[in-house]
N, C-alpha and C positions, 0 to 999 in steps of 0.2 A: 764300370765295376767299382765297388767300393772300398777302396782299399785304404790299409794305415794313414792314418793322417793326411784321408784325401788325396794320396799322388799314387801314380804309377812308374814302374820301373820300366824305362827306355830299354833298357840290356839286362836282363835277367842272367845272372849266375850262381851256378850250387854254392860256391865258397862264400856266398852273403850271407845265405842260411845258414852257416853251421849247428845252431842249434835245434831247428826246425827237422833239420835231416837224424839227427839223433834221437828228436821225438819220436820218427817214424821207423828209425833203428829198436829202439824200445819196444814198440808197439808189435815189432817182426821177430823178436827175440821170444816175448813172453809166448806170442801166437805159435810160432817152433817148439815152444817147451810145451805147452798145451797138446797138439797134434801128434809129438812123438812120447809123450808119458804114456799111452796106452801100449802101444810095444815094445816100449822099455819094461815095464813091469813085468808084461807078460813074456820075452826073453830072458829076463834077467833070473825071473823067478825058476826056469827051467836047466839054469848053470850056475844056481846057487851054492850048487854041496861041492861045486870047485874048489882044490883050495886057492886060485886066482881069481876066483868068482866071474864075474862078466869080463871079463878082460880076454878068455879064451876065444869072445866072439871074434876078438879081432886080428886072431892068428892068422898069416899069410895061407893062403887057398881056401879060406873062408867054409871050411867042411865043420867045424863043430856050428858055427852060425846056422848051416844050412840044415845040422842035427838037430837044431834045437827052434827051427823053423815047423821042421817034422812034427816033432811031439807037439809044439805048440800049436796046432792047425785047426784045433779043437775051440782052445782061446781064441786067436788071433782071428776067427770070424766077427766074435761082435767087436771086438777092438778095432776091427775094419769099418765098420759099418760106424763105429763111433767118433773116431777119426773122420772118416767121410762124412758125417754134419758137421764137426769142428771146422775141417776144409770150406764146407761150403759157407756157415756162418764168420770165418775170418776174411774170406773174400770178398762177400760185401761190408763188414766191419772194417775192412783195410782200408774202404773208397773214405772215410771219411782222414783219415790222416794223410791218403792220397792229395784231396781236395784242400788240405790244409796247405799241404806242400804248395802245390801249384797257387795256392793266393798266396803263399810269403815270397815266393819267387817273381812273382810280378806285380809287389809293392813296393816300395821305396818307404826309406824311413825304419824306425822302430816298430815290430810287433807285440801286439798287447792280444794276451791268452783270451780275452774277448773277440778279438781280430778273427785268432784259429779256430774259436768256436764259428764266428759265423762262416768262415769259408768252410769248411768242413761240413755244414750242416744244408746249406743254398741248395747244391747242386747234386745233392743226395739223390734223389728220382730219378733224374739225368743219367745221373751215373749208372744207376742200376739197371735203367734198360740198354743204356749203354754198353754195357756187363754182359746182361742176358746175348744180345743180339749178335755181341761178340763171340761170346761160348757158340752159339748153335751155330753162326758162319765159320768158324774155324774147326768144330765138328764135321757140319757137312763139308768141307772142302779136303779136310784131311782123309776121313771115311772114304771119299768118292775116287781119292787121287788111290789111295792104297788098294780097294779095291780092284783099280782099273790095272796095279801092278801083279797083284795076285792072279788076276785073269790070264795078262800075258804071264806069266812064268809058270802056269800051268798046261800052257802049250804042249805039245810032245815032242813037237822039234825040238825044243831046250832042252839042253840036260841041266843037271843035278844044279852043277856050280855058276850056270849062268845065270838059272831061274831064282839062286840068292843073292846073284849081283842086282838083277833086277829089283828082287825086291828091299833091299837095299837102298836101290838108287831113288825108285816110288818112295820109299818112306823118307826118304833125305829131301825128297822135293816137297813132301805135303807140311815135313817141318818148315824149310821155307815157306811156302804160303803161308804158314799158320803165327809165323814171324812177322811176316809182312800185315796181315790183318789186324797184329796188335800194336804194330808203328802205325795204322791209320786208325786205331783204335788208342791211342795214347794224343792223338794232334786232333781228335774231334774230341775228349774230355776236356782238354786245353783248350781248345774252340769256347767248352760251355762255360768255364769256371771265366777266362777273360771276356767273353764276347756277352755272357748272360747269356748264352743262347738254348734255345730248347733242342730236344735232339734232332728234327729234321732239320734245320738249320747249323749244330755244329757238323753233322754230317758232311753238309754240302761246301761249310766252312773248310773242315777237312778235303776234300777231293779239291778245292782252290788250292790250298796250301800242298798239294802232293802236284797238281797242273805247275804250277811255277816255280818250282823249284824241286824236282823228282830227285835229281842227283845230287844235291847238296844233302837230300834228308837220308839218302838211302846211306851215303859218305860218312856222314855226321852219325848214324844209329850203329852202322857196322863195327869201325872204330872201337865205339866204347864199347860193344857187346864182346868184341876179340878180345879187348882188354880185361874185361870182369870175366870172363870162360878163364883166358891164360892166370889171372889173378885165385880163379879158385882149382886151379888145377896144381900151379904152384902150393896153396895150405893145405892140402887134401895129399900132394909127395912128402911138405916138410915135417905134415902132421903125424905120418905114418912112421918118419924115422925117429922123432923122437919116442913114442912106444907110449904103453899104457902101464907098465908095472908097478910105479910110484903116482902117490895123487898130487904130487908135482908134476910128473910128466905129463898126467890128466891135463892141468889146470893150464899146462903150456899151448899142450894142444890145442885148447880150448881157446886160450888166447889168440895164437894162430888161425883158426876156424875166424873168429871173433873179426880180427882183421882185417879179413880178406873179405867177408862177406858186408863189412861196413865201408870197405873202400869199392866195391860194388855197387851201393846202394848210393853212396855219392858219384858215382858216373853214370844213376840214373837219376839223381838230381841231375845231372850237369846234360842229358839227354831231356829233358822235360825242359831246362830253361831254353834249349837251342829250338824246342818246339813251339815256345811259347813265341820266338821270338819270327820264326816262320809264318805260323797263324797270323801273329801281329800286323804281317803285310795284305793280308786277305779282307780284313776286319775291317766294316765301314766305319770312318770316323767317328768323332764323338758328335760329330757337327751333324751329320746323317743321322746317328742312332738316336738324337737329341733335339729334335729344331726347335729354335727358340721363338715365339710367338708372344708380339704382346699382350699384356693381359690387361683388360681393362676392369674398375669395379662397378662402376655404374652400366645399366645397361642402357644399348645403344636402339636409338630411336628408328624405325627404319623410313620414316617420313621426313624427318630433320635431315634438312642437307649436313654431309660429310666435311667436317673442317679436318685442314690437313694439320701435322706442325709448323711448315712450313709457312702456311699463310698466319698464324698464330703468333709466330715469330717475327712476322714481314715488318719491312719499316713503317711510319706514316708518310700517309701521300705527299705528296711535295709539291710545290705552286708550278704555273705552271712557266715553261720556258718561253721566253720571247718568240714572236716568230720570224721568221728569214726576210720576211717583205720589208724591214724596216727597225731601226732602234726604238724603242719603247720611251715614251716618254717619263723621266725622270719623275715623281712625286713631289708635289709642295710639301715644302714646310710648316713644321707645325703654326709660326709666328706670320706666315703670310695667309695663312687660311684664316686666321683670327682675322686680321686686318682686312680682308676684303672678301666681303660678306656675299658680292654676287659668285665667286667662287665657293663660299662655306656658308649656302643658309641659314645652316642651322645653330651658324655660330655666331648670327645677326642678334644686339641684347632688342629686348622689347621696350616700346617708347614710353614716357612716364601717362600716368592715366587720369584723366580733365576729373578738375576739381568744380568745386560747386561754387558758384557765384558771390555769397558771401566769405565766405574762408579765403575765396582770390582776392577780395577788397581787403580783407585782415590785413594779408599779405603784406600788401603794396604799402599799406600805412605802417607797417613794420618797419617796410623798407628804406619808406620817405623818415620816418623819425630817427 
């Protein structure tokens, strides 16, 4: 994986990124304002001639809300139906600030807005059938479980108040499953953003990472999900008591909403780094995903015997050793091999060469005078 300045992050934690989680804070913010402006308008505009104006919606037992649900039912279809594209294009527009997250949570080092584009942008495909295949498994399995509640509590042995506990209990169970499909659906996107992996492969990555460690993840997701429910169930009682009458109290409220859903949103950071760190155990090395092979540039002969490095490197041959029969005789010197010419022939000088008969008489009368 390619990550900031080339390293990877051994222990991923939310509180590295602080900033990175705020992007995505942003991005979930404007996306809320988007999806609920269509029935804001169209509520608002229907308890305008208040003189508290929108504010009456939020009177305790929620009966002018439901008045003004009424009248508005006329509106409030295409506002449905427009919202429900908005829904479906922020879902996969989310994958990319998703995917951003998940590469700064498992880099190390500084992030450069270069960085978040390319994580963000890699594992986009990935992601989205990943998306899709989630939706239609968590459909059909919720569909089928509810179903099969509805069936029994139409029984006639049941009465009234059992056949709601039932159906109750059916529908509490298909949320579970459908919780559980998006905890192995959050450790196989993690699989593809760390591992490069394409989806049949993060998948199987995921089913690794839930085999070896079932009860650490299930431990580790429950935790923080109790915590973000009990967190926004706390700003939704303190947001009530403060009231809507002044647009201070608005703006407090708001604050409070604010909050709680951004300290949420970092205990799903802090649920993605502990996943990242799960997968991490599953994940074949970089020595596996990577083998290194030398590379030659010349190409190789397939006739020409194979020289190794080894023999390349090898010493030169060396003389050879004495053998065991016997000590080796000693070598002459260089001064006695001159001197005795039947041991060094070739270092016999050559005899002087016969002269011609008169030049030998020169000689002699040279020699006599």
């Amino acid at each position: 994986m390619n990550h900031a300045q080339g390293t990877i992050e051994e222990r991923p934690l939310a509180r590295k990124r602080p900033g990175v989680v705020l992007l995505v804070y942003a991005f979930r913010l404007v996306a809320a304002a988007l999806l609920a402006w269509p029935f804001a308008v169209t509520l608002g505009g229907a308890v305008s001639g208040y003189p508290r104006g929108d504010a009456v919606l939020f009177d305790q037992g929620g009966l002018l809300l439901l008045e003004a649900m009424r009248r508005s039912a006329g509106a409030l279809r295409p506002s449905s139906a427009t919202s429900l594209l908005l829904f479906v294009l922020v879902c996969f527009f989310g994958l990319l600030p998703l995917a951003a997250l998940l590469g700064a949570l498992g880099a190390k080092g500084r992030v450069a807005a270069r960085d978040l584009g390319a994580w963000a942008l890699r594992p986009i495909g990935a992601f989205s059938l990943l998306l899709g295949a989630a939706a239609l498994v968590e459909v059909l399995l919720g569909g089928v479980v509810i179903a099969i509640g509805n069936a029994v509590a139409r029984k006639e042995a049941i009465d009234t108040r059992a056949a709601d506990l039932i159906r109750v209990g059916f529908v509490a169970g298909a949320v579970v499953l459908v919780l559980l499909v998006s905890v192995f659906h959050d450790l196989a996107r993690v699989a593809v953003v760390r591992g490069e992996l394409g989806v049949r492969a993060s998948i199987k990555r995921a089913f690794a990472a839930v085999r070896s460690a079932p009860l650490a993840l299930l431990v580790g997701w429950s935790w923080r999900a109790a915590l973000g429910a009990a967190l926004l169930g706390a700003a939704l009682v303190v947001g009530s008591r403060i009231g809507v009458e002044r647009t201070s109290q608005v703006f407090a409220g708001f604050l409070v909403h604010q909050a709680s859903v951004l300290a949420v949103l970092f205990l799903r950071a802090s649920w993605l780094a502990a996943a990242i760190r799960h997968v991490d155990r599953v994940l074949p090395s970089q020595a596996e995903l990577h083998p290194q092979t030398p590379a030659t540039s010349e190409p190789v002969d397939p006739t020409s015997p194979s020289e190794s490095p080894a023999e390349d490197d090898a010493d030169p041959p060396r003389a050879a050793l004495p053998s065991a029969a016997g000590p080796a005789e000693p070598p002459a010197s260089l001064d006695v091999l001159a001197r005795d010419p039947a041991k060094n022939p070739a270092s016999e000088a050559p005899g002087p060469l016969p002269l011609p008969a008169d030049e030998k008489v020169v000689g002699e009368e040279q020699l006599g005078a």
